[in-house]
C-alpha positions, 0 to 999 in steps of 0.5 A: 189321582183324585178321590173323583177320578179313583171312584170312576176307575172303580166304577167303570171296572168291568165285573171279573170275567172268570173265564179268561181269568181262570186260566190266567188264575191257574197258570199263575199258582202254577208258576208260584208253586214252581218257584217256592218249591225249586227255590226250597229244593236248591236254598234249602238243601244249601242253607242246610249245609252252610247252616251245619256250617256254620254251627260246626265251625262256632268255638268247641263245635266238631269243626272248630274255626273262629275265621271261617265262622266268622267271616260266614257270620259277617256274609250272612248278617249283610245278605239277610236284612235286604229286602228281597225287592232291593235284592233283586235290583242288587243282583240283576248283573248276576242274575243275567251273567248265570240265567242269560235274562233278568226277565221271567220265572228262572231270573226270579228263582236264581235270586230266590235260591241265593236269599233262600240258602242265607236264610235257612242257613241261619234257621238251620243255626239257631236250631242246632245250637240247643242240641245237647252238647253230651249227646255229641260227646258220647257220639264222639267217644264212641269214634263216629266220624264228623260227618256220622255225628252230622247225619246220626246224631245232630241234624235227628236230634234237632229235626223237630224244630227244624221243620217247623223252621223250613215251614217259617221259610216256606212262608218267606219264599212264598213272599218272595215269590208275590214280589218276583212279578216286578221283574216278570216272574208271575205268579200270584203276585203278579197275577194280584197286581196285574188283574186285580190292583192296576184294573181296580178288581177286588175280587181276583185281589183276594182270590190271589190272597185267599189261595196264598193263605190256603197255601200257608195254612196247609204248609203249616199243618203239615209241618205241625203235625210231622214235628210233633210226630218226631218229638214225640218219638224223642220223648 
C-alpha cells in the first residue's frame, strides 16, 4: 500500500462513533480484566509454589535436590524466552485438547496461565534467594516443619519485593492479553487493532493505550504502597 493510497484510507475513515463504540469499549476492558485477573489468580498461585519449588530444591535449601532443581531449571529456561504470540501458535494443540477451542477468551487464558505460572516461578526465585539464610536456621533449630518455615518464615521475609514482582507480572499478563486478540480473545488489543489500526481511527487506538496505562499506573501504585508498608513494618 502506497503513500496515496494510505492518505485516502485515512481521509475517508469516518469520525469515531462512540456510540457504537462505547459498548464495544467496555465490553473489551472487561474481557481484558478477565484475563489478566484469572490468569494471575491460577499462574500466579502456581508459579508461587513452583517458585518455592525451585528455591527449595537449590543446594543447601530446606529440600535440597540438585536433579529436581535442575531439570525445572532447564524447563523454565525454554518456556520463558518464547514470545507469547509464537507461545500461543506452539500451544494450540494443547489448548484445543483442554479447552475443546483455540478461538475465544478461555483459549487464550489457558496459554496465558501456563507462560504466567514459568514466569512467576522464576520471580518468585530470584526474590526468595536473598532472605537470610540464619533466619531459616533459627526457624529450622527451633523444629518448625518445612512447610512452617515456607509459610512463617520464607515467603513474609521476602514479601516486600514480592509484590512488586507480581506488580512486574501484572504488566506482563497485561501484554499478554493485547496479543490474546490474534486468536479472538478480545480485549483492548483487539479492540485497538480491530476498530482503531485496521479502520485508520487514531483515536480509539489511543483510548485503548490510555485505559492500559491507566491500568498499569493504578497496579503500580498499589503495589508500592503495600511493599512499602510491609518493609517497613520489617524494619
Amino acid at each position: 500500500m502506497n503513500a496515496w493510497t494510505i492518505d485516502a484510507a485515512t481521509s475517508l475513515a469516518s469520525k469515531s462513533d462512540w456510540t457504537v463504540l462505547k459498548p464495544l469499549l467496555l465490553q473489551s476492558v472487561a474481557q481484558t480484566l478477565e484475563m489478566v485477573l484469572v490468569t494471575l489468580l491460577i499462574g500466579g498461585f502456581l508459579g508461587l509454589v513452583l517458585g518455592v519449588i525451585l528455591y527449595g530444591t537449590r543446594p543447601g535449601n530446606l529440600f535440597e535436590n540438585s536433579v529436581v532443581y535442575h531439570i525445572l531449571d532447564v524447563i523454565v529456561n525454554i518456556i520463558r524466552p518464547i514470545p507469547f504470540i509464537i507461545f500461543l501458535a506452539a500451544m494450540q494443540p494443547l489448548t484445543i485438547k483442554v479447552v475443546g477451542t483455540s478461538i475465544g477468551t478461555a483459549a487464550a487464558i489457558f496459554p496465558m496461565v501456563v507462560m504466567c505460572t514459568f514466569a512467576t516461578s522464576r520471580l518468585v526465585e530470584q526474590n526468595l534467594v536473598p532472605v537470610d539464610p540464619g533466619v531459616i536456621e533459627a526457624a529450622r533449630a527451633m523444629g518448625a516443619s518445612k512447610f512452617t518455615i515456607i509459610r512463617a518464615v520464607l515467603i513474609p521475609e521476602a514479601l516486600g519485593p514480592l509484590i512488586l514482582a507480581y506488580a512486574f507480572l501484572f504488566i506482563g499478563v497485561l501484554d499478554m492479553s493485547a496479543m490474546a486478540g490474534y486468536i479472538g480473545g478480545g480485549g483492548l488489543g483487539n479492540f485497538a487493532i480491530a476498530y482503531g489500526y485496521q479502520k485508520f481511527d487514531q483515536t480509539v487506538t489511543w483510548s485503548a493505550v490510555v485505559i492500559m496505562i491507566v491500568l498499569v499506573q493504578v497496579v503500580q501504585a498499589i503495589a508500592n504502597a503495600l511493599a512499602k508498608h510491609v518493609l517497613k513494618r520489617q524494619r
